[in-house]
C-alpha beads as a LAMMPS data file, in Angstrom:
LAMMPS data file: protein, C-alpha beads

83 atoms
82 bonds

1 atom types
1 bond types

-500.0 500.0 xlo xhi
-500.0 500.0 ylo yhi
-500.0 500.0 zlo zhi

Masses

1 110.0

Atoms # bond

1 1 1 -44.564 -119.553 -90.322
2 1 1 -42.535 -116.546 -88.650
3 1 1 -44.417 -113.693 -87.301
4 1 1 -42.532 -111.838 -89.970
5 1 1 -44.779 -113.776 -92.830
6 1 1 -47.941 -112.161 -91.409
7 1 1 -46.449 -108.464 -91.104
8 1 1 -48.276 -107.315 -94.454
9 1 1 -50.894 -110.008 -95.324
10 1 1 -54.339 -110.102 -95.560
11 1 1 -57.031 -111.536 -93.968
12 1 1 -58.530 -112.427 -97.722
13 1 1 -54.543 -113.780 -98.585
14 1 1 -54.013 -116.031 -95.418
15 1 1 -57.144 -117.583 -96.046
16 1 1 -56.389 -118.138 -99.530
17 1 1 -53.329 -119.574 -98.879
18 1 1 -55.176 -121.893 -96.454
19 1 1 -57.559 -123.006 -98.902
20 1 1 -54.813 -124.107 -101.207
21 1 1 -53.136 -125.831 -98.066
22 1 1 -55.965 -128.022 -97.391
23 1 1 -56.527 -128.535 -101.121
24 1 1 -53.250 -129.666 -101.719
25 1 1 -53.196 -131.746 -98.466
26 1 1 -56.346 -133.549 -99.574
27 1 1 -55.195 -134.280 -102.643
28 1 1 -52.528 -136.536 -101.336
29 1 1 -49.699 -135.755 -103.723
30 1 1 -47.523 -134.316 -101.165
31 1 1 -44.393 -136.105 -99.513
32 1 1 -44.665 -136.241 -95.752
33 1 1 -42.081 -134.451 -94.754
34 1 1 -43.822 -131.255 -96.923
35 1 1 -47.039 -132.253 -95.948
36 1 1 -46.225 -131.738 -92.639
37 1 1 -44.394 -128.659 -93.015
38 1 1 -48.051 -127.168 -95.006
39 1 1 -50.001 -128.529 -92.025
40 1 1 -47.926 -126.337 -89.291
41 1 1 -48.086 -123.371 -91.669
42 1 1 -52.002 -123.794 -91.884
43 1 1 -52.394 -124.033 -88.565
44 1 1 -50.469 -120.696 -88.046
45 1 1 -52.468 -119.363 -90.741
46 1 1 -55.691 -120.666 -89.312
47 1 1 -54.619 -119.104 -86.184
48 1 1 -54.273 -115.517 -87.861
49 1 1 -57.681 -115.521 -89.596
50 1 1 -59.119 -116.684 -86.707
51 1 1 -57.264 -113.486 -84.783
52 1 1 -58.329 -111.435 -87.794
53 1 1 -61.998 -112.041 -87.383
54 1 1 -62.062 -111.760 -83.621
55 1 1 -60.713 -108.263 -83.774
56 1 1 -62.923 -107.124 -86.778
57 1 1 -65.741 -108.201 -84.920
58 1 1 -64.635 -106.549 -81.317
59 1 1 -64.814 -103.556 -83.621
60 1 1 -68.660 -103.750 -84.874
61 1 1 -70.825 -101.903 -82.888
62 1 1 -74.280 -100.349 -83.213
63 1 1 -76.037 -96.750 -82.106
64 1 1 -78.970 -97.684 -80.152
65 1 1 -81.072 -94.347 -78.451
66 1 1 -82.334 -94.864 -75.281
67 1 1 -85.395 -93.946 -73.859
68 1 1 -84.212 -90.542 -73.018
69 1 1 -83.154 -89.805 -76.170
70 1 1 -79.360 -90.480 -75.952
71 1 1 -77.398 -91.833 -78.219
72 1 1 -74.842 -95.232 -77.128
73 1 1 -72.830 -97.490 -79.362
74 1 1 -73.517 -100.782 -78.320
75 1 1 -71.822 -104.546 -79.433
76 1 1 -73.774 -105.383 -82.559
77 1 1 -73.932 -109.120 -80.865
78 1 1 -75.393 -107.828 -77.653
79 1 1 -79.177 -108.283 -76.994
80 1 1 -80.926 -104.820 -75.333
81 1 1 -82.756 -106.678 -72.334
82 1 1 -84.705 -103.221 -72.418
83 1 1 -86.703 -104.273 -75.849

Bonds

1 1 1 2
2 1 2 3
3 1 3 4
4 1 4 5
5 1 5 6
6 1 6 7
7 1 7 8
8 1 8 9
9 1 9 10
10 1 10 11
11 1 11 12
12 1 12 13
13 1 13 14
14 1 14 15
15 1 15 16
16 1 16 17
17 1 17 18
18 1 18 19
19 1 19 20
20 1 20 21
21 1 21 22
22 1 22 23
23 1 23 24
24 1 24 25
25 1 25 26
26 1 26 27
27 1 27 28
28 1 28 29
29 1 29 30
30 1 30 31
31 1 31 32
32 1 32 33
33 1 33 34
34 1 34 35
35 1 35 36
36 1 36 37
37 1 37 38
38 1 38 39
39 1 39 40
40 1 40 41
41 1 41 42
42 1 42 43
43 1 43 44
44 1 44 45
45 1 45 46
46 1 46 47
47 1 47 48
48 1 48 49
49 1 49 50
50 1 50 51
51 1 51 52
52 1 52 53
53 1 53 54
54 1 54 55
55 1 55 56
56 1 56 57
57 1 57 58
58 1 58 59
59 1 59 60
60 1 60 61
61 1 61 62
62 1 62 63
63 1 63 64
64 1 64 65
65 1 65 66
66 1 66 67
67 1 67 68
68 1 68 69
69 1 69 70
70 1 70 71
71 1 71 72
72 1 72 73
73 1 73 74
74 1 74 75
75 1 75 76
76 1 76 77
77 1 77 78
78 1 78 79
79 1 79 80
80 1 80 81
81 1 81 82
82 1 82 83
């Protein structure tokens, strides 16, 4: 797939479009030339969930109040070694 074929989907479209991919792959009633071509365009659009959900989740983040009574946002994944 061209970087152009990712400019306005979704997270929620890629991956359906992956699911069908794989569905159709396992199915086996794809020539191999086209089953090739649907396993490069998963991979690409494997890739771009998986770039999707990195980036969501660089963006979750938690208020935590320290003992003085400030506030901090904090990486919802990262442990307070002060609790």
């Amino acid at each position: 797939m061209k970087q152009d074929d990712f400019e306005n989907l979704t997270f929620e479209d890629a991956l359906q479009k992956l699911d069908k991919i794989v569905r159709d792959l396992e199915a086996g009633q794809i020539k191999l030339d086209d089953a090739m071509e649907a396993y490069e365009k998963a991979v690409s659009l494997k890739k771009f969930c998986e770039d999707k959900l990195k980036s969501a989740s660089l963006k979750i983040e938690k208020i935590e109040q320290n003992q003085n009574g400030d506030l901090t946002l904090v990486a919802l994944d990262q442990e307070n070694v002060d609790e």
